[in-house]
C-alpha positions as CSV (number, residue, x, y, z in Angstrom):
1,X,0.0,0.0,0.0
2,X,1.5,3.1,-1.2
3,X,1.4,6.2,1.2
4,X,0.9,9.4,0.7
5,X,3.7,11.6,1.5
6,X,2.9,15.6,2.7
7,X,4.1,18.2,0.7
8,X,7.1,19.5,2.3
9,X,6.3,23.1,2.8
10,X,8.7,25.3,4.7
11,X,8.0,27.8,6.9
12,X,9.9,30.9,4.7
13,X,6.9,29.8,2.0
14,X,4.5,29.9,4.6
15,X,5.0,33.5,5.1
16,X,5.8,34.5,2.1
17,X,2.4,33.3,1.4
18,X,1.0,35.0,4.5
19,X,1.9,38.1,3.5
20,X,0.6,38.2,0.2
21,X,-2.4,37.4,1.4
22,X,-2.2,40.4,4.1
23,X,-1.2,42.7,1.6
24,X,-3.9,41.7,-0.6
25,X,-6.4,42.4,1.7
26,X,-5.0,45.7,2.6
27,X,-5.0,46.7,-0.4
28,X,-8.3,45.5,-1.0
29,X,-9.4,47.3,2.1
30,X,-7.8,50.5,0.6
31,X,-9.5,50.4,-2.3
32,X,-12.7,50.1,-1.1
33,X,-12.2,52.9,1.3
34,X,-11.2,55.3,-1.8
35,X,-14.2,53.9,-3.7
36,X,-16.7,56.3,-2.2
37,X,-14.6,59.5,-2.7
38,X,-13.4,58.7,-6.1
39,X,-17.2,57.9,-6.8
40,X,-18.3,61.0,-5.9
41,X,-15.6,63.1,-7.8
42,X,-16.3,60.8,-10.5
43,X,-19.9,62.2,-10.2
44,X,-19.3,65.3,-9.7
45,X,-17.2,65.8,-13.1
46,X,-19.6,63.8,-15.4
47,X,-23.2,64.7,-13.9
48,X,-23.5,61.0,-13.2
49,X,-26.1,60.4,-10.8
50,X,-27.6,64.1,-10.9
51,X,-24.7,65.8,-9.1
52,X,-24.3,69.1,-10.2
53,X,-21.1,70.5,-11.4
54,X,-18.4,72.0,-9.2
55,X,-15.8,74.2,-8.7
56,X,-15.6,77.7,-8.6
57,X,-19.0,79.4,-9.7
58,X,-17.1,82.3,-11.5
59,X,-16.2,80.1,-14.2
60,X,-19.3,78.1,-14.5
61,X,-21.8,82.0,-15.3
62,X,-22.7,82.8,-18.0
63,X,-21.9,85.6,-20.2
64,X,-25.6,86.0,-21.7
65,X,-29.1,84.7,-21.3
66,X,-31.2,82.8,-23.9
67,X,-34.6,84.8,-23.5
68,X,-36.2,82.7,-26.2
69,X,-36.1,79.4,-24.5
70,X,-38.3,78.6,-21.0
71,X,-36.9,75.4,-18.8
72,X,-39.5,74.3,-16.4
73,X,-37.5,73.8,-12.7
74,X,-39.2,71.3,-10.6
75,X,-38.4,71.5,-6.8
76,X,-38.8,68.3,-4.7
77,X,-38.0,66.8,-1.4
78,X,-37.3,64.1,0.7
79,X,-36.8,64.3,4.5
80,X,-35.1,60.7,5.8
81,X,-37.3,59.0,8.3
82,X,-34.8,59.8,11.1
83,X,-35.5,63.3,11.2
84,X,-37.8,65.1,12.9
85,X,-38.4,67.6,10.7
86,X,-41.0,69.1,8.0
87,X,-38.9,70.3,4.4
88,X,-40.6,71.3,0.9
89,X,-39.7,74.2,-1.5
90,X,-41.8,77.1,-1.5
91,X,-42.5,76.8,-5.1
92,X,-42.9,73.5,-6.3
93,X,-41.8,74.5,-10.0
94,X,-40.2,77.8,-11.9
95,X,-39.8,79.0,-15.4
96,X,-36.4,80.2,-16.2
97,X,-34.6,81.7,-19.3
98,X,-31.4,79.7,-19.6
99,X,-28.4,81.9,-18.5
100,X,-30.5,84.2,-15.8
101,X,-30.0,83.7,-12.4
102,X,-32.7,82.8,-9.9
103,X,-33.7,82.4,-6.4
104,X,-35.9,80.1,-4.4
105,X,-36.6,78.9,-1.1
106,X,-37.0,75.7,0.8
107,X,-38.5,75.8,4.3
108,X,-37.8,73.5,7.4
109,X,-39.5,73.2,10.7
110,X,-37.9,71.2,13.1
111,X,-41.2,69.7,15.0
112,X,-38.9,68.1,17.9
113,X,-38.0,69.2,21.2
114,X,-34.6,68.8,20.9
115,X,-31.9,70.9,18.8
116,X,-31.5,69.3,15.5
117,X,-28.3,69.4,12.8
118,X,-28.9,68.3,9.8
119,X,-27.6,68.0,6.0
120,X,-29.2,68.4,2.6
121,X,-27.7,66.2,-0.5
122,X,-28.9,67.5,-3.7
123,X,-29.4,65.7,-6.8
124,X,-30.6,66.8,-10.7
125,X,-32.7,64.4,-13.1
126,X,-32.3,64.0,-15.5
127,X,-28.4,63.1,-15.4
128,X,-27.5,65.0,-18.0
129,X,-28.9,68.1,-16.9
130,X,-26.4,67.6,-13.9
131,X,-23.9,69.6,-15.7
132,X,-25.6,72.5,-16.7
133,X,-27.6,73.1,-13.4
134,X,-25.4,75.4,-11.7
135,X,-26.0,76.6,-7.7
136,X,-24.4,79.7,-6.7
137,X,-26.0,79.5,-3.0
138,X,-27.3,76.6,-1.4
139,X,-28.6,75.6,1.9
140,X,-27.0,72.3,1.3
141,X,-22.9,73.2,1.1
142,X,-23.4,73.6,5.5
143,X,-25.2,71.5,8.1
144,X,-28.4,72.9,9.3
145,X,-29.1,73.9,12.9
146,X,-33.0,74.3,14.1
147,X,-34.1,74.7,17.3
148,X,-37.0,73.2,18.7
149,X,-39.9,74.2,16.9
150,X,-37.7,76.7,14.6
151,X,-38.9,77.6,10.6
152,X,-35.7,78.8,8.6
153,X,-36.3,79.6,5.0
154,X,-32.9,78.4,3.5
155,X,-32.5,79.9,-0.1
156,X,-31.1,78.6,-3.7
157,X,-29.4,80.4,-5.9
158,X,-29.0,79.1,-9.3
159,X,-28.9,79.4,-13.4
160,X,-29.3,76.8,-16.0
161,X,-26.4,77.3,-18.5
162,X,-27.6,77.9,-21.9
163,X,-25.6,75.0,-23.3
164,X,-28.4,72.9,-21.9
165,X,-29.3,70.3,-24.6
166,X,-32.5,72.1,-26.7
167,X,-34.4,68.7,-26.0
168,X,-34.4,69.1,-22.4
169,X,-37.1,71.5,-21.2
170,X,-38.0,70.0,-17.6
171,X,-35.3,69.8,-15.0
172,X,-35.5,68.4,-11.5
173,X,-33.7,69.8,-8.5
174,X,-34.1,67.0,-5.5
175,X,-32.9,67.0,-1.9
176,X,-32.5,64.5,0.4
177,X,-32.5,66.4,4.2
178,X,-31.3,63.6,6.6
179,X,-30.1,64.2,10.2
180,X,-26.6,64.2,11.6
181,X,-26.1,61.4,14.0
182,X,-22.9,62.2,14.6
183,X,-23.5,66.0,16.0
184,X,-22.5,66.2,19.5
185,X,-24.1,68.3,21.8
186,X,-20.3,71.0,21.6
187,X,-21.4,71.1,18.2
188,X,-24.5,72.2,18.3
189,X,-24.1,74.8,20.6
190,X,-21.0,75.8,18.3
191,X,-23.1,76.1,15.3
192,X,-26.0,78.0,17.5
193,X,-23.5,80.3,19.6
């Protein structure tokens, strides 16, 4: 009967081995960790997923409006379930000359007894549109302190560039409002002195 004889294996491969594998899954750790930022830049540059476009406004304005085009501007809004508050646009929808700036307002009541912070993430349908909807002002660039019981009226200050593709007429401005879980109590009274 013939035996089987282990591989001989010695401890130098045994490491070697171990360490690849370690280094694998730190790097695997590291790339998932980058994933989100790089996402979001990622986003940010090509209008993917709504996001508008950044950098400085100055070079984003335009030189001259197109007064013989109207873009609908549809507000909307989304308050997470964790927060206590109540948030919708004061105009649900605007007509705007491409290249003009405008302003509206979005209203929040915080309907708690307790100090809230919270943080509004905006998005733009369609996608494309992303890159063309331009904020000059926005509530949503800060977190958001309301006392109990406080209304704030938090303006948005925008323009649609008049590169806008000609087939879109209806754009969507969304936010998201959600509550910041990790506001301590310092940092509520810092951002309420």
């Amino acid at each position: 009967m013939k035996t089987m004889q282990p591989n001989k294996v010695t401890m130098g491969s045994r490491l070697k081995y171990v360490a690849r594998l370690s280094g694998f899954a730190v790097a695997m750790f590291g790339f998932g960790y980058l994933m989100v930022p790089l996402y979001d830049k990622f986003c940010e540059v090509t209008g993917l997923g709504g996001r508008t476009a950044g950098g400085p406004v100055a070079e984003y304005l335009p030189t001259e409006e197109d007064t013989s085009r109207l873009v609908t501007v549809h507000f909307d809004s989304n308050v997470n379930s964790s927060l206590p508050w109540y948030f919708e646009p004061i105009e649900k929808t605007m007509k705007v000359h491409p290249g003009r700036m405008y302003e509206t307002m979005y209203r929040a009541t915080n309907y708690s007894d307790q100090p809230v912070v919270a943080q509004a993430v905006p998005s733009v349908a369609p996608g494309q549109a992303a890159l063309f909807f331009n904020k000059t002002e926005c509530f949503c660039f800060t977190e958001q302190l309301l006392a109990p019981g406080e209304t704030k009226d938090m303006p948005v200050r925008f323009f649609v560039h008049p590169d806008l593709p000609s087939d879109t007429n209806l754009v969507t401005l969304s936010y998201i409002i959600y509550k910041n879980e990790d506001a301590t109590a310092q940092q509520v009274v810092a951002l309420n002195p």
